[in-house]
C-alpha positions in Angstrom: 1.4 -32.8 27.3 0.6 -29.7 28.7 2.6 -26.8 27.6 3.2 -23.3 29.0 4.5 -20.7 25.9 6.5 -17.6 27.4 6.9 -14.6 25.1 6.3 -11.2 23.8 2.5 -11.8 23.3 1.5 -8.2 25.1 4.0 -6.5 22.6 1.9 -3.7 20.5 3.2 -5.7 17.2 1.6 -7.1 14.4 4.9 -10.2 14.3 4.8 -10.8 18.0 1.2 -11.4 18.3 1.1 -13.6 15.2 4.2 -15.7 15.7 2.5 -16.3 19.8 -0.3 -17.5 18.0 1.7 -19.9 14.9 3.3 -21.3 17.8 0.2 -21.6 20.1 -1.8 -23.6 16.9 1.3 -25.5 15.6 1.2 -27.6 19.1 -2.1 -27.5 19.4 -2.4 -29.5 16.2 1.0 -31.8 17.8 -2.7 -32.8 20.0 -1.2 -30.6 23.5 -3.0 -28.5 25.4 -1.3 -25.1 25.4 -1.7 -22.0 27.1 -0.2 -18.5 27.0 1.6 -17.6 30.2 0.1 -13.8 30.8 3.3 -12.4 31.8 3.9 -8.7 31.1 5.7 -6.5 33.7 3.3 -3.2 34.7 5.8 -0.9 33.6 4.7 -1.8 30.0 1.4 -0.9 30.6 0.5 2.5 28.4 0.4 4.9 31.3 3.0 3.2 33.3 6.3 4.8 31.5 5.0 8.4 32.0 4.8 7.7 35.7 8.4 7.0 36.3 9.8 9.1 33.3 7.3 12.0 32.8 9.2 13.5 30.2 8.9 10.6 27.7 5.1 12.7 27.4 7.1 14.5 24.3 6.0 11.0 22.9 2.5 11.5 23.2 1.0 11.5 19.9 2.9 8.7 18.8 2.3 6.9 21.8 -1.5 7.2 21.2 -1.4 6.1 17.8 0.1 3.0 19.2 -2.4 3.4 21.5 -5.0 2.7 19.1 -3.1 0.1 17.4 -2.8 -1.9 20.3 -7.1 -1.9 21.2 -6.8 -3.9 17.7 -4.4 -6.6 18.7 -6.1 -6.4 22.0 -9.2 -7.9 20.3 -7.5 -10.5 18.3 -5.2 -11.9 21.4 -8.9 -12.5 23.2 -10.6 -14.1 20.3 -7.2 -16.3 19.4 -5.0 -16.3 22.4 -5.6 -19.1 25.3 -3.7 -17.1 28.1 -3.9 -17.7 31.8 -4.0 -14.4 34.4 -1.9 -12.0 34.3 1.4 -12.1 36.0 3.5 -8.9 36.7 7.4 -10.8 38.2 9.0 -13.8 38.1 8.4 -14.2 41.9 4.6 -14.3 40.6 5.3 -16.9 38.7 7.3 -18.4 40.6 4.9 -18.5 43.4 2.1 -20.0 41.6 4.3 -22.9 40.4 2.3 -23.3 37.4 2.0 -27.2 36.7 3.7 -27.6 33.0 5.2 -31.1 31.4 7.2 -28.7 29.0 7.2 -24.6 29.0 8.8 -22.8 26.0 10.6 -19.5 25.9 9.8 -17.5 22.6 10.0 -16.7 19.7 10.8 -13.2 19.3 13.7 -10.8 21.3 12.8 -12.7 24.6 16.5 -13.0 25.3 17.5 -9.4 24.1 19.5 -7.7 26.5 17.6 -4.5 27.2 15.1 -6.7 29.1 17.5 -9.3 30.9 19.1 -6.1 32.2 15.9 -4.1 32.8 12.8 -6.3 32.5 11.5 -5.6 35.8 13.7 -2.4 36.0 16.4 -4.7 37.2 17.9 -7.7 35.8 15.3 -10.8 35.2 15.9 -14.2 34.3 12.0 -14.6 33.5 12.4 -15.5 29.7 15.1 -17.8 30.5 12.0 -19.8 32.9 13.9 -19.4 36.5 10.1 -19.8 37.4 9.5 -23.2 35.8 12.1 -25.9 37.4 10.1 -29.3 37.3 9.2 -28.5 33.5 11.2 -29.0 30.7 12.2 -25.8 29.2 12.9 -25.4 25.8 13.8 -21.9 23.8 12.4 -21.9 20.5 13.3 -19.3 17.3 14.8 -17.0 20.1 16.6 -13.9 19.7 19.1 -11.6 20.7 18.5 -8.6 19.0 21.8 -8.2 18.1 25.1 -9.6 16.4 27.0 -9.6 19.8 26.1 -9.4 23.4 26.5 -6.7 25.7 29.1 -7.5 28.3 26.5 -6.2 31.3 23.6 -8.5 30.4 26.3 -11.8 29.3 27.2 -11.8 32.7 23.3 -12.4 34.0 22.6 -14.5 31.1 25.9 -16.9 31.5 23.9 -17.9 35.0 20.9 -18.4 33.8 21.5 -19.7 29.7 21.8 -23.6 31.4 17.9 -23.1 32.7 17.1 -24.4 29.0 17.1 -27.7 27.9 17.6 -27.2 24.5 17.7 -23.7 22.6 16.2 -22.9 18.8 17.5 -19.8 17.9 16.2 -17.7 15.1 19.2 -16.1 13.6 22.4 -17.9 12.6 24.5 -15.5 14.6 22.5 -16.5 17.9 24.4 -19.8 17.7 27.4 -17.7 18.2 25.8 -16.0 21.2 24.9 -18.6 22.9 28.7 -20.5 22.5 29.7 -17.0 24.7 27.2 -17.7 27.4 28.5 -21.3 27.9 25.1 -23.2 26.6 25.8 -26.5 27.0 22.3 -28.0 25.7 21.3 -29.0 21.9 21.1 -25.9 20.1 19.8 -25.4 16.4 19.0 -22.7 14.3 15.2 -23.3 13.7 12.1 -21.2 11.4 9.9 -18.9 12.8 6.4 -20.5 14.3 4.7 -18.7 11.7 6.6 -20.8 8.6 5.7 -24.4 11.0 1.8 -24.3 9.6 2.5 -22.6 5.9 -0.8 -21.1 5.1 -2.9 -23.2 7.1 -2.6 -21.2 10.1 -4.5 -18.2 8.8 -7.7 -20.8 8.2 -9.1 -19.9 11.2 -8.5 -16.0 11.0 -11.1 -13.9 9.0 -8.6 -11.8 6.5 -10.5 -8.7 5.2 -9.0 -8.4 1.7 -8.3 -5.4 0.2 -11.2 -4.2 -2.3 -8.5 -2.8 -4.8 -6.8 -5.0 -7.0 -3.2 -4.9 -8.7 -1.4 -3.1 -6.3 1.9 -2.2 -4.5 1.6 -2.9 -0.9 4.5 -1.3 1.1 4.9 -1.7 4.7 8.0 0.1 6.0 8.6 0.9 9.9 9.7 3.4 11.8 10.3 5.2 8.7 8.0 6.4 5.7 9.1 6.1 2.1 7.9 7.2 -1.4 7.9 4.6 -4.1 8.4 5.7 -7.8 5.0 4.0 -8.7 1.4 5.4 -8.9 -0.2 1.9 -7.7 1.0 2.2 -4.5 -0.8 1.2 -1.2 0.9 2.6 2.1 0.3 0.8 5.3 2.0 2.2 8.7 1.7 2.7 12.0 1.8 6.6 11.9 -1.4 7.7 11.4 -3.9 4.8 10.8 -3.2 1.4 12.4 -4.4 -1.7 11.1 -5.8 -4.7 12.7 -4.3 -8.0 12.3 -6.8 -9.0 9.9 -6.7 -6.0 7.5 -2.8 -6.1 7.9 -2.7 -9.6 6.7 -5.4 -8.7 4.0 -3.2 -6.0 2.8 -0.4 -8.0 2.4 -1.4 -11.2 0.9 -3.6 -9.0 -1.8 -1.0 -7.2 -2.9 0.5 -8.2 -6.3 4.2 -6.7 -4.8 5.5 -6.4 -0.7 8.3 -3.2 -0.3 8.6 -3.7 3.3 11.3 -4.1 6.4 9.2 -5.9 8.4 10.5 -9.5 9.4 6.8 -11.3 9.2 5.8 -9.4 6.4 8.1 -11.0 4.5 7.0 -14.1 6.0 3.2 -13.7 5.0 4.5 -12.7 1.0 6.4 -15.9 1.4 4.0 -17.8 2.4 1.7 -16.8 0.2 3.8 -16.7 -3.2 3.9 -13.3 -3.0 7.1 -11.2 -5.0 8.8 -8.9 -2.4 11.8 -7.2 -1.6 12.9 -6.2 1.6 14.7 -2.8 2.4 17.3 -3.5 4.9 17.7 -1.2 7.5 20.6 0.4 8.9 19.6 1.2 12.4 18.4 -2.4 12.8 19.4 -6.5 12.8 19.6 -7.7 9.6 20.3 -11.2 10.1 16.7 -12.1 10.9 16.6 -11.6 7.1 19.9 -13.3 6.0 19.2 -16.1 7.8 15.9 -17.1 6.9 16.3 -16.0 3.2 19.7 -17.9 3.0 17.7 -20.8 4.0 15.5 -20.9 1.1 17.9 -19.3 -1.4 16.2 -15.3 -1.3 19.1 -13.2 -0.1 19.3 -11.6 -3.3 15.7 -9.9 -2.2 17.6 -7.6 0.5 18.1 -4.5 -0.8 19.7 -1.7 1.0 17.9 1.2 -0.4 14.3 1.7 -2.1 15.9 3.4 -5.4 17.2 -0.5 -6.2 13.5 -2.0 -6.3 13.6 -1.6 -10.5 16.5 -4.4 -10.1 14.3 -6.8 -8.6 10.8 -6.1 -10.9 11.7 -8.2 -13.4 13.2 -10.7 -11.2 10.9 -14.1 -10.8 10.8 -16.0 -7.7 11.1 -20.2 -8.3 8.1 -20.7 -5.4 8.5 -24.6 -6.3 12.3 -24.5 -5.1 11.4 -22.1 -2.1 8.2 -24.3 -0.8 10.9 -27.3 -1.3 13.4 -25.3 1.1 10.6 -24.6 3.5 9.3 -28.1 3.9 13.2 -28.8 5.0 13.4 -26.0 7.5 10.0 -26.6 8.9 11.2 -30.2 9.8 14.4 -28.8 11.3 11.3 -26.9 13.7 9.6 -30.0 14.6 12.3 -31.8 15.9 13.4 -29.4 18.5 9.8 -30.3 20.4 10.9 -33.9 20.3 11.3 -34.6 24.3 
């Protein structure tokens, strides 16, 4: 079959680029030709924002580092992406009628509200595939972003939720969400693309190791932390971005992952690597509960660094967890059963 895959692939973040591409490989390997559907709205575009709102330019600095960050996943999204032209609207999209037997919404926050409500600085039913009506149209390991959905955006969404076939949502709570926008298709809480492969999808990707052996990695965003250990290796977006390759490398070198990052935790997992996760107030959580639930791992969310000593001596059964994995990944598969 031929199969379109709508989702955050333009996002300047390490998780969305990587999970496009799981997904991307995972059919691939199913033996369908797949392609990336280049939709990103201008407005995103770097210089963009300051046009409209000139006095987000107080944002400069960090918005160069990201910057620079982004010229790295650009690279790695033309090597390992296969995406069509770029599309700017729906009614792009719509005009083109792009010829797909099946197109897939996600994963990642495709269904959050900020962009239903403001995606094209107006409400957009593009991730919910208003431009694809002669495919079938799936969501897969969608998100919310949230616990409960804004009144405002339910409203859009309740007319466009029945667009999909048959939903996959990443969190447990999205189950809920989608009950309150009167889904009436199969609906299943499904993994993450990048669990689908297990390690095999990073065959293809050249992973620079880190030289340095027997040490701490932590990876913590939008905050910085100190760890109480001398063997510590900080990775962050503040002051020297990494590229997909050297975060990865980072990561599955480490002999210990400190991190909030959703597929970080996914890579240490993976990869049999101990981790603990710090959860963080400002943002969901659930991503976290859900998937560790799955395979038995909750006890690895902590809500502060200072508890990290409880977890040290605290061994991970990778036997059992693989086991749970090779369960959930199944669950995965048979959402693309048409």
């Amino acid at each position: 079959m031929k199969i379109g895959i709508l989702t955050f692939h333009w996002a300047t973040n390490y998780g969305a680029v990587l999970q496009c591409y799981a997904l991307q490989e995972y059919l691939r390997d199913q033996g369908h030709d797949v392609e990336i559907i280049n939709y990103k709205p201008w407005h995103f575009d770097f210089w963009a924002k300051y046009i409209r709102r000139p006095w987000l330019l107080k944002d400069l600095r960090k918005d160069l580092i990201a910057r620079k960050k982004e010229s790295k996943l650009v690279l790695f999204r033309t090597q390992y992406l296969n995406m069509t032209k770029r599309y700017y609207s729906v009614a792009q999209m719509t005009k083109a009628q792009m010829n797909y037997d099946v197109v897939i919404s996600g994963s990642d926050q495709v269904l959050n509200a900020s962009f239903t409500l403001y995606g094209e600085n107006k409400p957009t039913p593009a991730y919910y595939l208003q431009s694809f009506p002669k495919s079938k149209r799936i969501g897969y390991a969608v998100s919310f972003g949230c616990n409960n959905y804004p009144q405002d955006a339910l409203s859009y969404a309740k007319k466009w939720i029945n667009n999909f076939d048959k939903i996959g949502v990443r969190e447990q709570t999205g189950l809920h969400i989608l009950d309150s926008m009167g889904f009436h298709g199969l609906k299943q809480a499904v993994p993450d693309p990048t669990i689908l492969k297990g390690k095999s999808l990073f065959k293809d990707i050249k992973i620079e190791r880190h030289k340095q052996g027997n040490y701490i990695c932590a990876y913590i965003l939008r905050k910085h932390i100190e760890l109480p250990y001398d063997n510590v290796i900080y990775i962050d977006d503040f002051n020297n971005p990494l590229s997909i390759e050297q975060w990865l490398g980072f990561i599955i070198g480490s002999k210990y992952l400190v991190t909030n990052s959703y597929h970080g935790v996914i890579v240490a997992i993976l990869y049999h690597v101990p981790f603990a996760v710090i959860a963080d107030a400002c943002h969901m959580n659930d991503r976290f509960y859900s998937l560790l639930g799955q395979i038995r791992l909750n006890d690895r969310i902590l809500n502060n660094e200072s508890d990290i000593s409880k977890l040290e001596n605290t061994p991970i059964d990778w036997y059992s967890v693989d086991e749970e994995l090779s369960k959930f990944r199944q669950i995965g598969a048979n959402i693309f059963i048409i």
